[in-house]
C-alpha positions in Angstrom: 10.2 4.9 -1.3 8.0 2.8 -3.4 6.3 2.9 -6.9 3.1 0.5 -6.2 4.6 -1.3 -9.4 4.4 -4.9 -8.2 7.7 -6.7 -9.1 6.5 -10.1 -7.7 4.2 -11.9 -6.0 5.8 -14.1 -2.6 4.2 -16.8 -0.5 4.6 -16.8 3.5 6.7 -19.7 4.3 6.9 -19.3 8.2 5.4 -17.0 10.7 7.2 -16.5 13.9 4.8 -14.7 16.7 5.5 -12.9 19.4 3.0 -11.1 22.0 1.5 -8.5 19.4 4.5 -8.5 16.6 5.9 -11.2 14.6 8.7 -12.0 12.2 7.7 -13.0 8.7 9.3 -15.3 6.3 9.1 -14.6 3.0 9.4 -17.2 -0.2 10.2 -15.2 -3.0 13.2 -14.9 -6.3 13.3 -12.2 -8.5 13.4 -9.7 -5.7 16.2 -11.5 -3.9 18.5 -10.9 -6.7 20.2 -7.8 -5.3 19.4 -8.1 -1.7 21.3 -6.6 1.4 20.6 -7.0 5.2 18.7 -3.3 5.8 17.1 -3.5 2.5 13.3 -2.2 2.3 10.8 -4.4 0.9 7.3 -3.6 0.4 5.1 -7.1 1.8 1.4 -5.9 1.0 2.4 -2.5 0.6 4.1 -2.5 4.0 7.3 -1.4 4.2 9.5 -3.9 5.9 13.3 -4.2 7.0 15.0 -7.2 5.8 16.6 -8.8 8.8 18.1 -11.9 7.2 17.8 -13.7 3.6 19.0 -16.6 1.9 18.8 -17.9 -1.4 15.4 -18.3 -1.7 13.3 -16.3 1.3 13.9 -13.8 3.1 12.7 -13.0 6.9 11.6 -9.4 8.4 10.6 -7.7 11.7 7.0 -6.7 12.2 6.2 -4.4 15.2 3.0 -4.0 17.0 2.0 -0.8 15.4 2.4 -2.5 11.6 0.3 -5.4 12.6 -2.5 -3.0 14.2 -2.6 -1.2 11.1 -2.0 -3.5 7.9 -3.4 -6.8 7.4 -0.2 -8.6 7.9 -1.7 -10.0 10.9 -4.0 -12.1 9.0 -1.5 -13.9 6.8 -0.8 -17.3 7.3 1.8 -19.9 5.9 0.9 -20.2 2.5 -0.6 -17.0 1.8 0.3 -14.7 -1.5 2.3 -11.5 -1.3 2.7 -8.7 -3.3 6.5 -7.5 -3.4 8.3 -4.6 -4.4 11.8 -3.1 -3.6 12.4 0.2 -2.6 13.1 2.2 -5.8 16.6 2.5 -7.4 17.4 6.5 -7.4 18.0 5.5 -11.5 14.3 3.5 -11.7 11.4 4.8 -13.8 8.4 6.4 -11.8 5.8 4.0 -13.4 3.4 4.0 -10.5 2.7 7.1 -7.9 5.0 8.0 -4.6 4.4 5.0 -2.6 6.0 5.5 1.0 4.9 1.8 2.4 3.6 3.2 5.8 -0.1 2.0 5.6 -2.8 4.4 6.3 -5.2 1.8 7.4 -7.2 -0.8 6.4 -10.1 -1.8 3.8 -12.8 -4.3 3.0 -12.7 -5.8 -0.8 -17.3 -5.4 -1.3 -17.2 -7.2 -4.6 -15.2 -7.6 -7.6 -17.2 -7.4 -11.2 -16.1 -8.3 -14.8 -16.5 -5.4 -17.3 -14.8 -6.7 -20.6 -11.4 -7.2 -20.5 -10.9 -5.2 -17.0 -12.5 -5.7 -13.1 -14.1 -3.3 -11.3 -13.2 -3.8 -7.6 -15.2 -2.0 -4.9 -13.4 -1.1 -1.8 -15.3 -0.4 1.7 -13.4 2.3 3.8 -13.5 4.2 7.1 -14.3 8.3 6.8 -10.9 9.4 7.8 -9.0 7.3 4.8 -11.8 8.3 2.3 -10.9 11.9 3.2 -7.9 11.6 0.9 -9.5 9.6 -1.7 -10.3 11.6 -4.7 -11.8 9.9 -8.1 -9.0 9.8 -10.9 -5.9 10.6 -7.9 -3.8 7.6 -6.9 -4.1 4.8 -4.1 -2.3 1.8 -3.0 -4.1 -1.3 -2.2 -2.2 -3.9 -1.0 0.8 -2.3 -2.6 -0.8 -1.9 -5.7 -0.5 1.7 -7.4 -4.1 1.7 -8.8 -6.3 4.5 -10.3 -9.1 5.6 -8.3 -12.6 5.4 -10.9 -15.5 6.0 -8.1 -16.0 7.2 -4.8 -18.6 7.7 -2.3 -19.3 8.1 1.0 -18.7 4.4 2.1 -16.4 3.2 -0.2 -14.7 3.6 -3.9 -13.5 1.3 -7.0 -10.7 0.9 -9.4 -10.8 -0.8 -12.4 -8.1 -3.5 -12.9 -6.8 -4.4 -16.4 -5.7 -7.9 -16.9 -2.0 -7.0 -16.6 -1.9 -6.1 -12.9 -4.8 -8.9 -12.5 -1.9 -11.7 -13.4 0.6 -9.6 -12.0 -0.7 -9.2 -8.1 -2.8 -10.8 -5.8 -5.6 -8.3 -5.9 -8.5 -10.3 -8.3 -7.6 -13.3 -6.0 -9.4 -11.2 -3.3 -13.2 -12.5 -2.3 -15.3 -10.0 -1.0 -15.1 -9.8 2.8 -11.2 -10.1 2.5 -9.4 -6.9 4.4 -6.7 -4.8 1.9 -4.1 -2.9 3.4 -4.9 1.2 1.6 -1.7 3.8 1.7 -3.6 7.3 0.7 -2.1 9.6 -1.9 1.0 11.2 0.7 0.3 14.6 -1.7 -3.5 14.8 -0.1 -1.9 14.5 3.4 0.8 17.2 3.2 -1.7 19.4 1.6 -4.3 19.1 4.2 -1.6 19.5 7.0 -0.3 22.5 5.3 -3.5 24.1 4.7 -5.1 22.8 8.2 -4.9 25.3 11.2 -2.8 24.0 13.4 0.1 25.9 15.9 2.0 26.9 13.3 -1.3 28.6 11.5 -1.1 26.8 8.9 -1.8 28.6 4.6 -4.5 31.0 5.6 -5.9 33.9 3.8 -3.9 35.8 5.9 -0.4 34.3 4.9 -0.8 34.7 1.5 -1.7 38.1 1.6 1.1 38.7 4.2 3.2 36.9 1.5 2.5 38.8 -1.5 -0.1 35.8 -3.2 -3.4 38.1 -2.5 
């Protein structure tokens, strides 16, 4: 489990492909502090297994459903990284619950200087804007952000300088494809509430239950 509380930003330093996965390798320092082969580490928001590490990278697994669904496919040697380790059972909760298993995909529309923050518009398919709801949580990129606007289309956050100099999101151009984990909450609720074989909460239940 993750926070979306970026602990440092990496650079690829080698790419290793295979047919439709690859194995990344990571430059990175403050993260590698405490780290253990089987350790999860959030690239982009991804969750990833660490397969091997020295003292200044370290190199992970990617399987062909990760790189249909994140934009870890598009990285190349050289390219900027958000990071984050899984969270220590003692760590604070800054961000929200942050599982690192990517929902889908998003396109960055345009980025926009309001004082001392940056709005940052976000293009989206229908069935990740389902769980996006204005003031809940989202991860971009890894990034536990707040959500200011949606709409039909798309929806913005408003980045304040810290988490501007801390990630790699205001380094984004418009055009540029985000990686978007959806508030977990929404999706248990909806599957709870959704009628499916189990029936699912239904008027019914709750009166069966005592609630109505």
């Amino acid at each position: 489990m993750f926070t979306g509380i970026i602990e440092e930003v990496g650079r690829i330093r080698h790419i290793q492909t295979g047919t439709a996965s690859c194995v990344l390798t990571v430059a990175a320092s403050k993260i590698l502090t405490d780290v253990h082969i089987g350790d999860s580490i959030a690239v982009n928001g991804t969750c990833l297994t660490v397969c091997r590490f020295n003292a200044e990278s370290f190199s992970a697994d990617v399987m062909p459903e990760t790189m249909r669904r994140t934009n870890l496919g598009s990285l190349t040697p050289g390219s900027e990284v958000n990071l984050e380790r899984a969270m220590a059972a003692n760590g604070r909760f800054g961000g929200h619950i942050v599982s690192g298993h990517i929902d889908g995909t998003g396109q960055v529309k345009f980025l926009k200087r309001e004082d001392n923050a940056v709005w940052v518009q976000i293009m989206a398919r229908p069935e990740l804007l389902r769980y996006v709801v204005e003031k809940g949580s989202i991860a971009i990129d890894g990034i536990s952000l707040t959500v200011a606007k949606v709409t039909k289309q798309d929806f913005s956050v408003s980045v304040i300088p810290h988490t501007g100099e801390e990630t790699t999101l205001l380094h984004r151009k418009p055009g540029d494809i985000v990686n978007l984990e959806c508030d977990i909450l929404a999706k248990y609720a909806e599957k709870l509430l959704g009628k499916d074989d189990a029936g699912g909460i239904t008027p019914h239940f709750l009166a069966e239950h005592g609630f109505i």
